[in-house]
Structure formats: structure tokens, C-alpha cells
C-alpha positions as CSV (number, residue, x, y, z in Angstrom):
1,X,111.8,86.9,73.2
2,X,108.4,86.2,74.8
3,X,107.1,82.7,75.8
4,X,104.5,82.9,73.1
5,X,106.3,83.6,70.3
6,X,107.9,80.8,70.9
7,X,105.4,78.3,70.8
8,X,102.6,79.9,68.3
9,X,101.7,77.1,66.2
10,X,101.8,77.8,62.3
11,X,98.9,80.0,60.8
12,X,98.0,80.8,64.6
13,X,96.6,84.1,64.9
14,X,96.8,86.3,68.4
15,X,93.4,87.6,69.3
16,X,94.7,89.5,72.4
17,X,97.8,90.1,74.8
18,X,96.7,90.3,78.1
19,X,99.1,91.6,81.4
20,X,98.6,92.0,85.1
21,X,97.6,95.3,86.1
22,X,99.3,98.2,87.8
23,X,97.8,97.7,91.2
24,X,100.1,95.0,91.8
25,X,101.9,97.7,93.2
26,X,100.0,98.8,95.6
27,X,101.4,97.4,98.2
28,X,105.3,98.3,98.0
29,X,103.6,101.6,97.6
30,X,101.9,101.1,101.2
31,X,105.4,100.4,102.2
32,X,107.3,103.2,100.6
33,X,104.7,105.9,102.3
34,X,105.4,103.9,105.7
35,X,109.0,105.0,105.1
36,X,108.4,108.5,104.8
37,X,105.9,108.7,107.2
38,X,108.8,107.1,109.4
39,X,111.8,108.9,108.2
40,X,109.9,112.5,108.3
41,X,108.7,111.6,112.2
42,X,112.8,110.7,112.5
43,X,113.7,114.0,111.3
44,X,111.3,115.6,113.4
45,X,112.4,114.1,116.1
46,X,116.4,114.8,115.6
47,X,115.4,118.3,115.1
48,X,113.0,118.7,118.2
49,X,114.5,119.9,121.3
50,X,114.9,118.2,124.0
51,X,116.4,118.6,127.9
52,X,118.7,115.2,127.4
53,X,120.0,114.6,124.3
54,X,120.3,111.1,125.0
55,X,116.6,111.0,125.7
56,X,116.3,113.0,122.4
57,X,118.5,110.5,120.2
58,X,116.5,107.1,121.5
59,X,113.1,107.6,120.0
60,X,114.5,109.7,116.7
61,X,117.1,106.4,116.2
62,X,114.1,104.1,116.5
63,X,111.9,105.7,114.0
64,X,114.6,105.9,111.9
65,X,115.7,101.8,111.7
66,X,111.6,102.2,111.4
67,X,112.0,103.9,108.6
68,X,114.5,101.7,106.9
69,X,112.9,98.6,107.5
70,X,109.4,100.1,105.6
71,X,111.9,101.1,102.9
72,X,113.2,97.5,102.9
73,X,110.4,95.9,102.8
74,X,109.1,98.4,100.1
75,X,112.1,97.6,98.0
76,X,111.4,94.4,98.7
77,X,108.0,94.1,97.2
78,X,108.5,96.6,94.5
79,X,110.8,94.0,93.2
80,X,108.4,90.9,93.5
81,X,105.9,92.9,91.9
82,X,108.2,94.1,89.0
83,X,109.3,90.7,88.6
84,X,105.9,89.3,88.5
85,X,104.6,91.7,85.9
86,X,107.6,91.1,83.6
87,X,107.6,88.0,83.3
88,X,103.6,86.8,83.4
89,X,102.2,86.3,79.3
90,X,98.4,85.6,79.3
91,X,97.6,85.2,75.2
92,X,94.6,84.6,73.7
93,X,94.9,82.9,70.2
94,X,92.4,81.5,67.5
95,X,93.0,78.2,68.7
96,X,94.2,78.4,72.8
97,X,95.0,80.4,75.5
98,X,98.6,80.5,76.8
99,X,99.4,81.6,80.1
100,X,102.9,81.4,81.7
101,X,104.4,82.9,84.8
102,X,107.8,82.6,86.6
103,X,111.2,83.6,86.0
104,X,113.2,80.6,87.7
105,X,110.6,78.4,88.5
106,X,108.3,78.7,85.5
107,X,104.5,78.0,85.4
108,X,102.3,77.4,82.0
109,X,99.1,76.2,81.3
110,X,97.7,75.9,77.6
111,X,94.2,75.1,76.7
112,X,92.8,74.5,73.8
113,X,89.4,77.1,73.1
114,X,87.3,74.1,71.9
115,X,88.0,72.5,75.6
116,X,86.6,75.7,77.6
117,X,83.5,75.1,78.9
118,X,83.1,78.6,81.2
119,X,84.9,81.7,81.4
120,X,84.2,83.8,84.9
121,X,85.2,87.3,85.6
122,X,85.5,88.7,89.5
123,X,85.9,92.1,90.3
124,X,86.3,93.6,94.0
125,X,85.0,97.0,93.8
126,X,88.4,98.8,93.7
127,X,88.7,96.4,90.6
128,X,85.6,97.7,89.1
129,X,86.8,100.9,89.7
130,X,90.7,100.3,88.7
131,X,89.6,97.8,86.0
132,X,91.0,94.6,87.0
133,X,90.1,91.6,88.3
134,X,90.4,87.4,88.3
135,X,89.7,85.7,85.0
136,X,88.7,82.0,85.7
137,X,88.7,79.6,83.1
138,X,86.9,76.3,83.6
139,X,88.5,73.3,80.6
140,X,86.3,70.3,80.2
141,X,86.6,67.9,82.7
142,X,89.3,69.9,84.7
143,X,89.3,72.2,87.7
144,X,89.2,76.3,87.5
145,X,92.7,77.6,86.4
146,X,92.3,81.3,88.3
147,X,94.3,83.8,86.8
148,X,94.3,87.0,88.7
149,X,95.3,90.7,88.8
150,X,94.4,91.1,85.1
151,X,94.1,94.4,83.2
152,X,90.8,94.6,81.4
153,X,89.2,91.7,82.6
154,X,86.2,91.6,80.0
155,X,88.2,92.2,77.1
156,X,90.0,88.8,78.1
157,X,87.0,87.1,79.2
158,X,85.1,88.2,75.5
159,X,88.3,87.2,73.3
160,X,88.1,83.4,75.0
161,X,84.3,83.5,74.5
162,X,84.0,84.9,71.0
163,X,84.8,82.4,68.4
């Protein structure tokens, strides 16, 4: 069961359900093509020939713990990233907006809509491109609360803003 059903007040409507983008992958996907880059020049490697075999079995060895530290590392983030994405609700309501993220160590922040004073969008160009970007919501009185990698930025900036 999701954090917001949870604690959607009575007669509380959702406007809009909100997640972090697919690019959040991105990077274990760096990693993973590291690892094949690595493993393929290990197997190239094995199957050149060579005078020495020692001097053959060195190099090929090398590029392949290469190999499987990329793929590590890969595995690594794919699971950060997963994790991340799974378990990060951004909800716009009639009333608030709810955001939480964190599995173990849980993060939430709830403002009420008559309390927001500005709602910013930034976009990278590969987010303009992509479609995603950092949503920054400005409460009265407090400091930015930056939420970023968002899917569809402006459709979660215009459901804060349109009342």
C-alpha cells in the first residue's frame, strides 16, 4: 500500500501522481556497456594469439576483473536506482502536495497548496529532450524543497499552480 493512501485526508481528491523518470538509469546503463566493452576486449584478448601465453593470459585477466568490476558497479546502481524509483510518491491533491522518499530511512514533506508561494521548473537540455527535470516548490516563509528527476515536469508544476 502506497504512502499516500495512507494519509489522504477525508473528501481529499488526487489531482496527479507524479514519479521519477526513466533516466535515473542512465547511469548503471553507462556501467553495464563498460562491462561489455571490457568483457568483449577480454575475449578478444583470450582468443588472440600470442608468442607467450603467459604474456597472452596477463592483459586478457586484467580486462576481465575489468569487466567484472563495471558489471558490479552496474549492478550496483541498477539497484539504487530501482530502489529509488520504487519507493519515491510525489502527489498532488486538492489540498497539498505529498512527497516521500526512502525505504529504511524515510523522507516526507507535506505542504499545504494555500502555503505555496512559487513553483519552478528546471530542465537541462537532455531533460527538455527526455522530458524531465527538477520541480522546486517555494512554502511561505520556508526554503526551496527541490525535488528532482521528475517525469513531466510541467504537468506537476500546472497541477500545484492550478487551483
Amino acid at each position: 500500500m502506497s504512502y499516500y493512501t495512507k494519509v489522504l485526508l477525508p473528501d481529499e481528491q488526487v489531482r496527479i501522481v507524479a514519479r521519477l523518470h526513466w533516466a535515473i538509469f542512465l547511469k548503471s546503463w553507462m556501467w553495464f556497456a563498460l562491462a561489455a566493452a571490457a568483457g568483449a576486449f577480454a575475449a578478444y584478448l583470450y582468443q588472440a594469439q600470442s608468442s607467450s601465453p603467459q604474456e597472452q593470459g596477463i592483459p586478457a585477466m586484467v580486462a576481465g576483473v575489468a569487466a567484472l568490476f563495471f558489471l558490479l558497479l552496474a549492478l550496483g546502481s541498477l539497484l539504487s536506482a530501482l530502489i529509488r524509483r520504487g519507493s519515491t510518491e510525489i502527489v498532488v491533491t486538492d489540498r497539498r502536495i505529498i512527497f516521500k522518499e526512502g525505504v529504511l530511512r524515510r523522507r516526507t514533506m507535506e505542504m499545504n497548496m494555500n502555503k505555496v508561494e512559487t513553483v519552478d521548473v528546471v530542465q537541462t537540455i537532455a531533460g527538455r529532450i527526455l522530458n524531465f527535470g527538477a520541480v522546486l516548490i517555494r512554502g511561505v516563509g520556508s526554503s526551496y524543497e527541490p525535488i528532482g528527476m521528475v517525469a513531466d515536469p510541467l504537468a506537476l508544476r500546472t497541477a500545484i499552480v492550478a487551483q
